[in-house]
C-alpha positions as CSV (number, residue, x, y, z in Angstrom):
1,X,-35.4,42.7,-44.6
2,X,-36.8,40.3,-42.1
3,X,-34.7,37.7,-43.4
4,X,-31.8,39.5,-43.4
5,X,-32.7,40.0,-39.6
6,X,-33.3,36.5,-39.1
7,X,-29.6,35.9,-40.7
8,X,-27.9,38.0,-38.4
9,X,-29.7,36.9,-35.6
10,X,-28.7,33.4,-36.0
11,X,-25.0,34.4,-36.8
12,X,-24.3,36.6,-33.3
13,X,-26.1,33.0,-31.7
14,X,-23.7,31.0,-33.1
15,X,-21.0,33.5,-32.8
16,X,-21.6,33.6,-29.2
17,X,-22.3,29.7,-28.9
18,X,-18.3,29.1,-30.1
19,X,-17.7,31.9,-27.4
20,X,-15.1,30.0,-24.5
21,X,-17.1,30.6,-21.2
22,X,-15.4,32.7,-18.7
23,X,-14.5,31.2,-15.8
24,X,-12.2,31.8,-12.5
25,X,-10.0,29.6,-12.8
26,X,-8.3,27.4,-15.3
27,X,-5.5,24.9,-14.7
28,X,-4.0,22.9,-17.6
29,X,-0.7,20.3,-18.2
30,X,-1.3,18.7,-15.0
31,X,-1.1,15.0,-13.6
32,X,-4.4,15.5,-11.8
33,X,-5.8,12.3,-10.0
34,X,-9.4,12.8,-9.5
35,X,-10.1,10.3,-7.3
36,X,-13.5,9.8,-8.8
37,X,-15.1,6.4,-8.9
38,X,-13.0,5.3,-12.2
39,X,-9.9,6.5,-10.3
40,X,-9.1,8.4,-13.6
41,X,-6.6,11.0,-14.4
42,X,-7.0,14.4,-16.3
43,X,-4.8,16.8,-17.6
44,X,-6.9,20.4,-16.9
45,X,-9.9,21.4,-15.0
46,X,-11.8,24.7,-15.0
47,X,-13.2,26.5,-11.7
48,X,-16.1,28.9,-11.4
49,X,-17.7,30.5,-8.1
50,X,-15.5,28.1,-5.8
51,X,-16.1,24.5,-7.7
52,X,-15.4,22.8,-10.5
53,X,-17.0,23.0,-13.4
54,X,-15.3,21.0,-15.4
55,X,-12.6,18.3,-16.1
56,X,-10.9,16.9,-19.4
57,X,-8.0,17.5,-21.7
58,X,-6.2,20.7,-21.8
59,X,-7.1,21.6,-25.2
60,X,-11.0,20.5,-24.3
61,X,-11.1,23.2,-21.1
62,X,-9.2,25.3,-22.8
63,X,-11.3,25.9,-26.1
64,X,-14.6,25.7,-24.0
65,X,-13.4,28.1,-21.0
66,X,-11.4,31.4,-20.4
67,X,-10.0,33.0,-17.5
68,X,-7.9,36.1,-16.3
69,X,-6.1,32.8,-14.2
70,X,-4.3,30.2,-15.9
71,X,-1.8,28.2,-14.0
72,X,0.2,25.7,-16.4
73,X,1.1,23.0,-13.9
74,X,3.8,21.8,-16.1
75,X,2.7,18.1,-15.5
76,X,2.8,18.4,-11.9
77,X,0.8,15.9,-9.9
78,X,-2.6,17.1,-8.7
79,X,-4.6,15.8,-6.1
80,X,-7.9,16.6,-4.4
81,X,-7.9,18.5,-1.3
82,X,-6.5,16.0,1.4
83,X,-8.3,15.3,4.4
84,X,-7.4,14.6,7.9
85,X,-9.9,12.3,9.4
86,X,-8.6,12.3,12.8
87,X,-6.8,14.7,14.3
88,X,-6.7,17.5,17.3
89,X,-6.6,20.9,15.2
90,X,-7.0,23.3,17.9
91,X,-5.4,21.2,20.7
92,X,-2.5,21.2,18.3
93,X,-2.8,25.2,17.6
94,X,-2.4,25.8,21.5
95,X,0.8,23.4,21.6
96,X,2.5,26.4,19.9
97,X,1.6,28.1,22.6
98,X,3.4,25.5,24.9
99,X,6.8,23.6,25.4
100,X,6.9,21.4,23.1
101,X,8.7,17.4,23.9
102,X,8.2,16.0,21.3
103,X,11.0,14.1,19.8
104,X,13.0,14.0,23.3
105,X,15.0,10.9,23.8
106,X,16.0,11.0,27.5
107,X,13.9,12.1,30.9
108,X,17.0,14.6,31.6
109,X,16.4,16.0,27.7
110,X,12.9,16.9,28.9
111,X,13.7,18.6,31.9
112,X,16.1,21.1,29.5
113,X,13.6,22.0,27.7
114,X,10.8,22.8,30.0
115,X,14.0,24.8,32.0
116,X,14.6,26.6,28.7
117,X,11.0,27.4,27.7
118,X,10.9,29.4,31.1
119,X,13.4,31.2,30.8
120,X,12.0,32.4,27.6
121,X,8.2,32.6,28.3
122,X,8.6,33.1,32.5
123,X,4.8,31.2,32.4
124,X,3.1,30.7,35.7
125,X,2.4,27.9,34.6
126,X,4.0,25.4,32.5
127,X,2.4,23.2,30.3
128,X,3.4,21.2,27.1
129,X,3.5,18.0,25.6
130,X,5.6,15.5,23.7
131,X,7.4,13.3,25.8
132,X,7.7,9.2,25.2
133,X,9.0,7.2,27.3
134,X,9.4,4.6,25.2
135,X,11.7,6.8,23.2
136,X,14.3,6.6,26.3
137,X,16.9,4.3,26.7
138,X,15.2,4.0,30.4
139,X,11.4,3.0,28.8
140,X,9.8,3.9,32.5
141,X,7.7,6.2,33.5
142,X,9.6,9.6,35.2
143,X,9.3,10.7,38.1
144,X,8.5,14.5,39.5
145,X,11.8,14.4,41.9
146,X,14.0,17.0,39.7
147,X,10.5,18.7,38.2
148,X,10.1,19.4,42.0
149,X,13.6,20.7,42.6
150,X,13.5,22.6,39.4
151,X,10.2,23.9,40.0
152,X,9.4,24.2,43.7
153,X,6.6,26.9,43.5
154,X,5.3,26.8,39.9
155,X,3.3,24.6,38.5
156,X,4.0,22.2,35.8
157,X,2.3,19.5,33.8
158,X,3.6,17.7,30.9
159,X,2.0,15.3,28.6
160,X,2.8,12.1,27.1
161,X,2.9,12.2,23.6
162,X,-0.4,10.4,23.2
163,X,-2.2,13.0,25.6
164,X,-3.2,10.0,27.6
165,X,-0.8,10.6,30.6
166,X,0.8,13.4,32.3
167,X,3.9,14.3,35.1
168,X,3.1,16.9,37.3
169,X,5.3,18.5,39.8
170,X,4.2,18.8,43.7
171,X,2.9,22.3,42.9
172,X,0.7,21.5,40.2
173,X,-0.9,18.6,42.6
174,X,-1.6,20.9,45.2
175,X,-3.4,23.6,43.2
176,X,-5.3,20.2,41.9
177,X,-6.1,19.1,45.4
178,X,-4.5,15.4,44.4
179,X,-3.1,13.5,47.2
180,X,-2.1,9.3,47.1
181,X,-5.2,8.9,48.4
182,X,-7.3,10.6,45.5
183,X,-9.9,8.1,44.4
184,X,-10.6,7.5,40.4
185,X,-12.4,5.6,37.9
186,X,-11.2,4.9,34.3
187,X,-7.7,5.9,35.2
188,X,-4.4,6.0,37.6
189,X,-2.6,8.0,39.6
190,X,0.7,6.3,39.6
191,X,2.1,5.6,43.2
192,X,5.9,4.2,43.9
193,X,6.9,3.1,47.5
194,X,3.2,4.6,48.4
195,X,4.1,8.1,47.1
196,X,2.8,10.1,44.6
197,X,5.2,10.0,41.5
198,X,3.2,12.8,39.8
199,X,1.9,10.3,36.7
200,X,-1.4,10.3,36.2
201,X,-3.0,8.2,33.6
202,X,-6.5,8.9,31.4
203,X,-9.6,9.9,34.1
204,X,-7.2,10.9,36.8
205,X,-6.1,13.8,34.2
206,X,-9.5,15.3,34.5
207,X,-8.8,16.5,38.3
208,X,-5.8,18.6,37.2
209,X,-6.6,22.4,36.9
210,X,-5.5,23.8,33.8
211,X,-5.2,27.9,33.2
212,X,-7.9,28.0,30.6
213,X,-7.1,29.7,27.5
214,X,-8.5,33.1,26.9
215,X,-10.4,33.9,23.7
216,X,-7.4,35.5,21.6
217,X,-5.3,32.3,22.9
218,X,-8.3,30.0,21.3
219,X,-8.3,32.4,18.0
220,X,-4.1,32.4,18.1
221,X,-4.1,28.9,18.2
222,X,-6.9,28.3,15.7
223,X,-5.0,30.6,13.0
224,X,-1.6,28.9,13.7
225,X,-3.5,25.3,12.9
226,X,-5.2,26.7,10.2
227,X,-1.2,28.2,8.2
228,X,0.5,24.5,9.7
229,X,-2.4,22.6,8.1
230,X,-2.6,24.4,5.3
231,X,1.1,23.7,4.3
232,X,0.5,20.4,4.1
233,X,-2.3,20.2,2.2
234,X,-4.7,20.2,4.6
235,X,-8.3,21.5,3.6
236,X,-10.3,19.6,6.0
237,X,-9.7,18.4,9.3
238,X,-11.7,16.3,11.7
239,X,-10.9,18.1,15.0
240,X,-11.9,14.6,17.1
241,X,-13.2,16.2,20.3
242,X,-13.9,19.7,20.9
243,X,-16.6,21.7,23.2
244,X,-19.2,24.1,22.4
245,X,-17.3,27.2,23.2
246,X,-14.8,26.5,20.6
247,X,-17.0,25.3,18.0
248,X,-18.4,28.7,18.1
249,X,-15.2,30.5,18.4
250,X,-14.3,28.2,14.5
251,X,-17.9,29.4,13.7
252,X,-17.6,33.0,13.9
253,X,-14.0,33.2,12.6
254,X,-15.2,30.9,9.7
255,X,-18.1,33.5,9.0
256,X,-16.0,37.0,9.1
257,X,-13.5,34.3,6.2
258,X,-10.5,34.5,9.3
259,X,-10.8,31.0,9.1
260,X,-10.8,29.1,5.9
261,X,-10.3,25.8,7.0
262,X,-13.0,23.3,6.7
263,X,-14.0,21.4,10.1
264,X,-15.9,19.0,10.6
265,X,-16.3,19.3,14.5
266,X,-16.8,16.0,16.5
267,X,-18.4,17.2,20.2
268,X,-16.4,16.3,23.1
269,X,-18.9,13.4,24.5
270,X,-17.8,13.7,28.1
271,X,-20.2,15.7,29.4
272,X,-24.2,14.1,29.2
273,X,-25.1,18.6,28.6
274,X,-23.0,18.3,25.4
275,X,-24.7,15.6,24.1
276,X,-28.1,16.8,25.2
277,X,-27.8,20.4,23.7
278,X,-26.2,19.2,20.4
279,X,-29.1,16.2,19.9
280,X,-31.6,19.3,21.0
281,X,-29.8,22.1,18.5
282,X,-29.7,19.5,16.1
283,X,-27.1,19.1,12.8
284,X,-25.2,22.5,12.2
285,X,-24.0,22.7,8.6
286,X,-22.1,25.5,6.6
287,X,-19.9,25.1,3.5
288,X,-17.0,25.2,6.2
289,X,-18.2,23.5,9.5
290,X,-19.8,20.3,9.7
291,X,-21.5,19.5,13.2
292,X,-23.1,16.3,13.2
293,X,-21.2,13.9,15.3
294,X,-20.1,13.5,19.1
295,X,-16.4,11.9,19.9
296,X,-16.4,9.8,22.9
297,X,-13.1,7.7,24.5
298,X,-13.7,3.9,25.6
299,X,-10.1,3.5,26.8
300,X,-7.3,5.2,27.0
301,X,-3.3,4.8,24.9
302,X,-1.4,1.5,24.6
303,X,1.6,3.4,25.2
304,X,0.6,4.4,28.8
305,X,-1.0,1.3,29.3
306,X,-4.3,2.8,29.4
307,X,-5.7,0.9,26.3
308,X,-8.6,-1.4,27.9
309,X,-7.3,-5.2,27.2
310,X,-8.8,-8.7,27.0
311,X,-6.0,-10.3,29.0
312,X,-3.4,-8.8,31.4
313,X,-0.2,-6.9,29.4
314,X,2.4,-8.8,28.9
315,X,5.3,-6.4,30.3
316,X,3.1,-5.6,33.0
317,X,1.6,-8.5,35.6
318,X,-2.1,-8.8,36.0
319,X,-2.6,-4.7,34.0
320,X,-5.8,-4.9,31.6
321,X,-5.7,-1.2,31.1
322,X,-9.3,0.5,31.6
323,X,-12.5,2.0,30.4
324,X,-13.0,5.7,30.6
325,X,-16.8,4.9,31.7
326,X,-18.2,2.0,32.8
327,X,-19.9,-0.2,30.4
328,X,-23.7,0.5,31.3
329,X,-22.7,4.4,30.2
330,X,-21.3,3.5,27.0
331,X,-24.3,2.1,26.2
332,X,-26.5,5.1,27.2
333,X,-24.4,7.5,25.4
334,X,-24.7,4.9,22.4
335,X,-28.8,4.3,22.9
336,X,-29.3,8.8,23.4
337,X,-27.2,9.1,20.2
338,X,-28.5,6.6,18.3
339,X,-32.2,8.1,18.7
340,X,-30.7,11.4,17.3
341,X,-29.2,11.9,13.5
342,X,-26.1,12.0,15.1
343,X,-23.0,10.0,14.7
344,X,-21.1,8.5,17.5
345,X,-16.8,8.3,17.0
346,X,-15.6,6.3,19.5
347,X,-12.0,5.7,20.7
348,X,-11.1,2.7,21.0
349,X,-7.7,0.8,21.2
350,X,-7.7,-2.0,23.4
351,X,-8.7,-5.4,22.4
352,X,-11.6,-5.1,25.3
353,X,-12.6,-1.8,24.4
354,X,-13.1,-2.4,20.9
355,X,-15.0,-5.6,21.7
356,X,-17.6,-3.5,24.0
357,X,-17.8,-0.9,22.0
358,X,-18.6,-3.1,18.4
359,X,-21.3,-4.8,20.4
360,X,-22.8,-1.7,21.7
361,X,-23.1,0.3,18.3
362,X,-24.8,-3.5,16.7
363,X,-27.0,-3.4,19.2
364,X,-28.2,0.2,19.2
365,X,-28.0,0.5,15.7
366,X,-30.3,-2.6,14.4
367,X,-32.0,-1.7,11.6
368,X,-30.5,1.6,11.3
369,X,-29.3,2.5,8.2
370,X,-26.6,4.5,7.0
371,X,-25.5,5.7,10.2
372,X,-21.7,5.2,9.4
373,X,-20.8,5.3,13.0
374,X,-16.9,5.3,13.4
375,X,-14.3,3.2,15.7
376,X,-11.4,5.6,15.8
377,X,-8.3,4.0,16.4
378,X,-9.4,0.4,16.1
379,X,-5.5,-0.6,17.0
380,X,-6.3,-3.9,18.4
381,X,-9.0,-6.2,16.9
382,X,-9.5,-9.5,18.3
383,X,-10.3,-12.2,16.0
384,X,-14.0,-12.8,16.3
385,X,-14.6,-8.7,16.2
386,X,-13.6,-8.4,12.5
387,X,-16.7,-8.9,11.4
388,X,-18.8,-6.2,13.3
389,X,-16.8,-3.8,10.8
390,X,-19.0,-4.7,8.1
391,X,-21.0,-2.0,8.9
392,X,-18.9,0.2,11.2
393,X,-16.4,2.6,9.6
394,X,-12.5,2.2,10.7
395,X,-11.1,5.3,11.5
396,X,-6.9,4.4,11.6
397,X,-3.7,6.5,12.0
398,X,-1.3,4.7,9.8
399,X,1.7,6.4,11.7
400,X,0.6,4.7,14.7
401,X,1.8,1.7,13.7
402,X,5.2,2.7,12.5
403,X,6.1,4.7,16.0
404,X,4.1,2.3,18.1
405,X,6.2,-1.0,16.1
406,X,9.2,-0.8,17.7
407,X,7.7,-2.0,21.3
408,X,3.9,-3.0,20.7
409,X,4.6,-6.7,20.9
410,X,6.5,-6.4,24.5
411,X,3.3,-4.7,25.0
412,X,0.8,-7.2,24.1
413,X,2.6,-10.4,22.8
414,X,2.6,-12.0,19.0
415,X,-0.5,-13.6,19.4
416,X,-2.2,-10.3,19.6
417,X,-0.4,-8.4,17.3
418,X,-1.9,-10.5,14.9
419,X,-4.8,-8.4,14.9
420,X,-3.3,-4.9,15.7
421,X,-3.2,-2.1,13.3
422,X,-4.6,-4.4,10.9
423,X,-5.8,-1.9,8.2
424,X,-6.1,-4.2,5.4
425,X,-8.2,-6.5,7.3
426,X,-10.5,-3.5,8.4
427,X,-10.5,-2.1,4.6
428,X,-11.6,-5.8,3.3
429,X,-14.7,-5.9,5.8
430,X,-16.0,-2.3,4.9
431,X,-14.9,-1.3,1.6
432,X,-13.6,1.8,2.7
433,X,-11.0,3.2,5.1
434,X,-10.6,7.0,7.1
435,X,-7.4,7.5,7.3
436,X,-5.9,10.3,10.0
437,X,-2.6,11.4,11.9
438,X,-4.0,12.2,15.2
439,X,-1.7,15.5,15.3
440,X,-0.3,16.7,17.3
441,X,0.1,12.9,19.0
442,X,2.1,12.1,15.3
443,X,3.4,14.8,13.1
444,X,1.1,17.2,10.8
445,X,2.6,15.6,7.6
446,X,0.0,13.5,5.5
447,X,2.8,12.1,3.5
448,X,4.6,10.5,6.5
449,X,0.9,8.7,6.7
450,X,0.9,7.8,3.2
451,X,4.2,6.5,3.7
452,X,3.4,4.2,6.9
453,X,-0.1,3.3,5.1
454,X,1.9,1.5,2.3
455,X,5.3,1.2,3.3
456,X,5.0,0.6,6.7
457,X,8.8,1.8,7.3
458,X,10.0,4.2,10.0
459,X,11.9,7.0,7.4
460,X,15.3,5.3,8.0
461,X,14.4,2.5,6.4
462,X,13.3,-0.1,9.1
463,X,12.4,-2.4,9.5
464,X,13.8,-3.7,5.9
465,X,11.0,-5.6,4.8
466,X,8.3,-3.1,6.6
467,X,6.4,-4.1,9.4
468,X,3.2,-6.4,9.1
469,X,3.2,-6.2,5.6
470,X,0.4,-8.2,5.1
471,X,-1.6,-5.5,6.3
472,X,-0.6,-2.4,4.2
473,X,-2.6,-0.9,1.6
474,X,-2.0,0.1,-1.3
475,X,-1.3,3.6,-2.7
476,X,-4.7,3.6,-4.1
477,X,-6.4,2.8,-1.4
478,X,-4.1,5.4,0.3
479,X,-4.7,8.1,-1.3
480,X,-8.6,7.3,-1.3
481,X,-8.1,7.0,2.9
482,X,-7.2,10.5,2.7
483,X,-9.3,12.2,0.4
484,X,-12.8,10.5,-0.8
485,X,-13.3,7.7,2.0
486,X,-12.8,10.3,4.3
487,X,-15.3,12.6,3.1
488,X,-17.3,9.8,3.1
489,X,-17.0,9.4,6.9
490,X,-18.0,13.0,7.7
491,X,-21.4,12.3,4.8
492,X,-19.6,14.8,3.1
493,X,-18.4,12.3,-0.2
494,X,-21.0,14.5,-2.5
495,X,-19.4,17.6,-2.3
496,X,-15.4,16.9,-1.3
497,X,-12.7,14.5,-1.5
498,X,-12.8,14.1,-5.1
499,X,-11.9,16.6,-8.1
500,X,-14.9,16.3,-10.1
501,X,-17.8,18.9,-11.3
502,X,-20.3,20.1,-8.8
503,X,-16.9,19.6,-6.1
504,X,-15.8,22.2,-4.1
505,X,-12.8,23.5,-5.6
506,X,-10.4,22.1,-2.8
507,X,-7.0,20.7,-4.5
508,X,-3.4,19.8,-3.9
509,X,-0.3,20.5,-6.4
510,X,3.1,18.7,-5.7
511,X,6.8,18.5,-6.1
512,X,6.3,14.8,-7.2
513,X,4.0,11.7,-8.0
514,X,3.5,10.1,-5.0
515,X,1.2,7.3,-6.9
516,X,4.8,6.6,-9.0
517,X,8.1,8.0,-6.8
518,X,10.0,5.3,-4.9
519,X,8.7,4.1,-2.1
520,X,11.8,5.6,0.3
521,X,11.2,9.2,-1.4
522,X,7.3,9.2,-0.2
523,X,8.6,11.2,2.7
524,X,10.1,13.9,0.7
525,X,6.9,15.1,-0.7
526,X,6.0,18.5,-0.5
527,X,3.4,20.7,-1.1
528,X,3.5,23.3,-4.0
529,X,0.5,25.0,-3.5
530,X,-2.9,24.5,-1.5
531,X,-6.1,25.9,-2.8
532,X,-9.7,25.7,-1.1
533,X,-12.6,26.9,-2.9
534,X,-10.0,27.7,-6.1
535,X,-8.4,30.3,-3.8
536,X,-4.9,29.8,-2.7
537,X,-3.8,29.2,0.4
538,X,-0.9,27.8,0.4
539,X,2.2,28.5,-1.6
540,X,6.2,27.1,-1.2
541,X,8.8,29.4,-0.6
């Protein structure tokens, strides 16, 4: 009897040893780069409780696992959840909000669209961003003449596509209280024949006086970023420079499950409270938002000339550009941080700023370790500064280059360009490479970035033989930029960026190979389906 007992005892075990595991998720037949450390492909992957559990053939997962939800990808390419490193995911959220210029190729084209965004919102007022000048057949600044005569009572203030300079009308100056005479540091206010031509650059910006937006305008605008984002791909995004109230606006949406996006939240650094009450509060983790690093500016855009420079601009006489602080403070923000578990994610894009910048963070951070304190930007290196990236992490915006290519070197000369949006030459001194679009400054798109990254062609082709080719990476390295290199740059490398077990269950399916397609098809690259935490978020209609 008790053998008999024993018998069946030892049959139900291995009976329900053989049994598959249930699981949430399954997903077989699929081109899936992992992105781990062997860069290795797979063909299935199983998903339980919001992370993988495991990887391997599809006839491995699918004898050792079961689920309710099987998706046969029908060998379509799979990659981890892509990450922007850089980017202005609310900011861009409230530009639905506002006119959007982007794209405009004359002054006059401008001026038609702000007219016709009025007429449809009747906002009192106007705001947007977008326009280039560089993008005109005139490449000067405008002036606020015909805003004026357009506008006479209600305010208006544009920016420049790179947020680093705006046109304001006479009414938007007055309720600012800037006259000619306004004094400021780490900026302009752009005079012509001694009169106010409503340009302001960088610091000067800081004295206009915006409507702020109310709480359901910050949720609005969150949401909208959250579907754009999504559609591309998009499961985290380093929002480079937001304040307290809207961290806790992500917070509680995040907590209710409003908003899925992941965040990793770099604090606004202009304010010495922020960076006082963060340091005091200390490092703020959840699965979904990641506070643990401040985002200051050193300079401000090289298409404004507002990046800080070395030598004078060579389309402008005796112009270096200019700090946002002056150097002493860059070093005290750097010194308060650096006593804190904080990282510091500073923008840099001038050849002088990044100079000041790369000696400040060696200096603060001597024996510190594993601090990875980013340069974001890092457009123009000059030779000798190279080497301070050995242990500072370049944070680039591939797309940069290819809209900024067209009229950098009027802006700077050859000589310099040598060392401007140098990526390679970055990648080779860290080993790694955080790679961003700056949106809504460059489209959402993560595939126009993978595109400039290796390609380094505008989408019609040009120039033919790509543009500083020596310095493009390669689709490797590319894809590793967006997914585990930039996990790595948030400290977040052990639990994204990469489709292996113990992973969050972020991933990407797509209409094509972009590791294989022709290089001029990289731009036609969409997005099947998103999922974050093996829930889908994301599907193509």
């Amino acid at each position: 009897m008790k053998k008999n007992i024993f018998l069946l005892t030892l049959f139900i075990t291995l009976v329900s040893c053989n049994q598959p595991q249930k699981v949430d998720l399954i997903v077989i037949n699929s081109n899936t780069y992992t992105v781990n450390d062997q860069f290795k492909k797979v063909a299935a992957f199983a998903i339980k409780d919001g992370k993988f559990i495991a990887v391997g053939t599809s006839k491995e997962i699918q004898e050792k696992y079961q689920s309710k939800n099987t998706i046969d990808a029908k060998n379509q390419t799979i990659v981890p959840g892509l990450i922007d490193a850089h980017c202005h995911f609310y900011g861009m959220g409230l530009q639905q909000q506002k006119v959007d210029l982007s794209g405009t190729k004359s002054y006059d084209e401008v001026l038609d669209k702000i007219v016709s965004f009025q007429k449809e919102k009747r906002a009192t007022f106007i705001t947007g961003r977008g326009w280039d000048q560089n993008d005109w057949e005139i490449k000067k600044f405008p002036t606020k003449d015909k805003l004026d005569k357009l506008f006479p009572t209600i305010p208006v203030a544009v920016g420049r596509v790179d947020g680093h300079a705006l046109l304001l009308n006479q009414a938007a100056l007055d309720l600012s209280g800037i006259t000619k005479d306004t004094k400021v540091s780490g900026g302009e206010i752009i005079l012509k024949n001694g009169k106010l031509t409503g340009v302001l650059i960088d610091a000067a910006m800081d004295f206009v006086r915006f409507p702020k937006p109310s709480k359901q305008e910050a949720i609005q605008a969150l949401l909208e970023a959250q579907k754009i984002s999504f559609s591309y791909g998009l499961t985290t995004v380093d929002d480079a420079g937001i304040n307290k109230k809207t961290i806790e606006i992500i917070d509680s949406l995040q907590q209710v499950g409003s908003l899925k996006m992941r965040i990793y939240a770099m604090v606004s650094g202009d304010k010495q409270a922020a960076i006082a009450y963060y340091i005091n509060k200390g490092i703020y983790k959840t699965d979904r938002l990641n506070v643990r690093s401040f985002k200051v500016y050193g300079d401000g855009a090289l298409g404004s000339r507002g990046a800080a420079m070395r030598k004078p601009y060579s389309d402008r006489e005796n112009h270096f550009g200019a700090f946002i602080y002056t150097p002493e403070r860059y070093q005290e923000i750097a010194k308060q941080i650096a006593a804190s578990n904080f990282q510091m994610n500073t923008h840099a894009i001038g050849d002088s700023s990044n100079t000041w910048i790369l000696k400040t963070y060696n200096e603060v951070l001597k024996g510190k370790k594993n601090r990875r304190w980013r340069i974001e930007h890092a457009q123009i290196i000059a030779p000798d500064d190279f080497e301070y990236f050995q242990n500072i992490i370049p944070s680039v915006q591939p797309t940069h280059a290819t809209s900024d290519m067209y009229w950098a070197t009027d802006r700077i000369g050859k000589e310099r360009m040598k060392g401007a949006y140098a990526y390679k030459d970055l990648l080779n001194k860290y080993g790694k490479i955080a790679l961003g679009t700056d949106f809504p400054v460059e489209q959402v798109n993560p595939f126009l970035t993978f595109y400039a990254a290796t390609i380094r062609k505008d989408i019609n082709n040009y120039p033919e033989n790509g543009f500083q080719m020596e310095n493009a990476l390669t689709r490797e390295e590319t894809l590793k930029g967006m997914t585990i290199w930039a996990a790595y740059a948030n400290f977040e490398e052990k639990e994204k960026g990469s489709i292996e077990v113990g992973k969050f269950a972020d991933f990407v399916i797509l209409n094509q190979d972009i590791m294989k397609v022709e290089g001029n098809k990289i731009p036609n690259s969409k997005v099947v389906s998103t999922f974050l935490n093996g829930e889908k978020v994301y599907e193509l209609h």
